[in-house]
Steps between C-alpha positions, in 0.01 A plus 500: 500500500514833387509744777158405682304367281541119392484450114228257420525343184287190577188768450469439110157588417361424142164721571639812514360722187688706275258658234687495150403570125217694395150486655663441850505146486649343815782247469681319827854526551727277787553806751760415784414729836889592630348800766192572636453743792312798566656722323646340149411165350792375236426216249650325234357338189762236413311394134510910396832566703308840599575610891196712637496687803232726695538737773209510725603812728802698581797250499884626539821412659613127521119361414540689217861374402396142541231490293654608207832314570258195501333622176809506318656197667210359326574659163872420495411123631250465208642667229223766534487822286216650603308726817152575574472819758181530672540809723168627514500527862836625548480834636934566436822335523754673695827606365689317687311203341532638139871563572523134605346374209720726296797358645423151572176373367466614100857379448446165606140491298677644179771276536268210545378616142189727605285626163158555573316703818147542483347743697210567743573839625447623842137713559708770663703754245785472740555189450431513076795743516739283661387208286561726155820550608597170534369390195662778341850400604414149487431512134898630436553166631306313260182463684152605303225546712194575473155651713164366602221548651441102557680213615392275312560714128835534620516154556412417132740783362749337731433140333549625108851693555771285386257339225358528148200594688634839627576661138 
């Protein structure tokens, strides 16, 4: 259990599709659901070792704490290196949540060997600011990120880092 929400990993799916290479062609990757509620879905693709999130509404405090403490349970547990954001619908993060993933959450992620965050912004500039900002100090820490417009493009940037494929 982490906080409220049970972590299911009998929920492997093979027909989830992730569009990669040119021309959009769709593949199908293993994708493990650890959180779905309301407000933020969290999966994990064990064969790609890729941990992908999305926030469905305005999401803080401990909800918001235990979903990325289960995320990157999930990336230390697997040997994970790498983070797909999609925060289109987040409207902001408080500071008291940025200040707790200052603190808490991106130390355990880097130390867990974090490289690679994709990125979905938010719609609202608010929340693009706070988002540059992280990946702005993030990237001192070794972390190269990078933005789009679509999950699933970030998805396929996401699967050629760390290969011969990303050069």
């Amino acid at each position: 259990m982490v906080g409220s929400w049970a972590l299911e990993f009998g929920s492997c799916r093979a027909d989830n599709p992730i569009r990669t290479g040119a021309g959009g062609v769709r593949t199908f990757m293993k994708k493990v659901t650890v959180i779905d509620t309301n407000l933020v879905s969290l999966w994990y693709y064990p064969d790609a070792k890729i941990v992908h999130h999305q926030i469905k509404g305005f999401l803080s405090g401990q909800p918001f704490r235990d979903f990325l403490t289960a995320g990157s349970e999930m990336m230390r547990k697997h040997g994970g290196e790498k983070w797909l954001s999609d925060d289109r619908a987040c409207p902001v993060v408080r500071p008291e949540d940025i200040d707790w993933g200052d603190a808490v959450w991106f130390p355990q992620l880097a130390a867990s060997g974090w490289k690679y965050w994709a990125i979905v912004p938010p719609a609202k500039m608010v929340g693009q600011a706070v988002i540059k900002e992280l990946t702005t100090k993030y990237a001192k820490q070794g972390v190269t990120s990078q933005w789009f417009t679509d999950p699933y493009d970030a998805m396929t940037w996401l699967q050629r880092q760390g290969t011969s494929a990303a050069a």
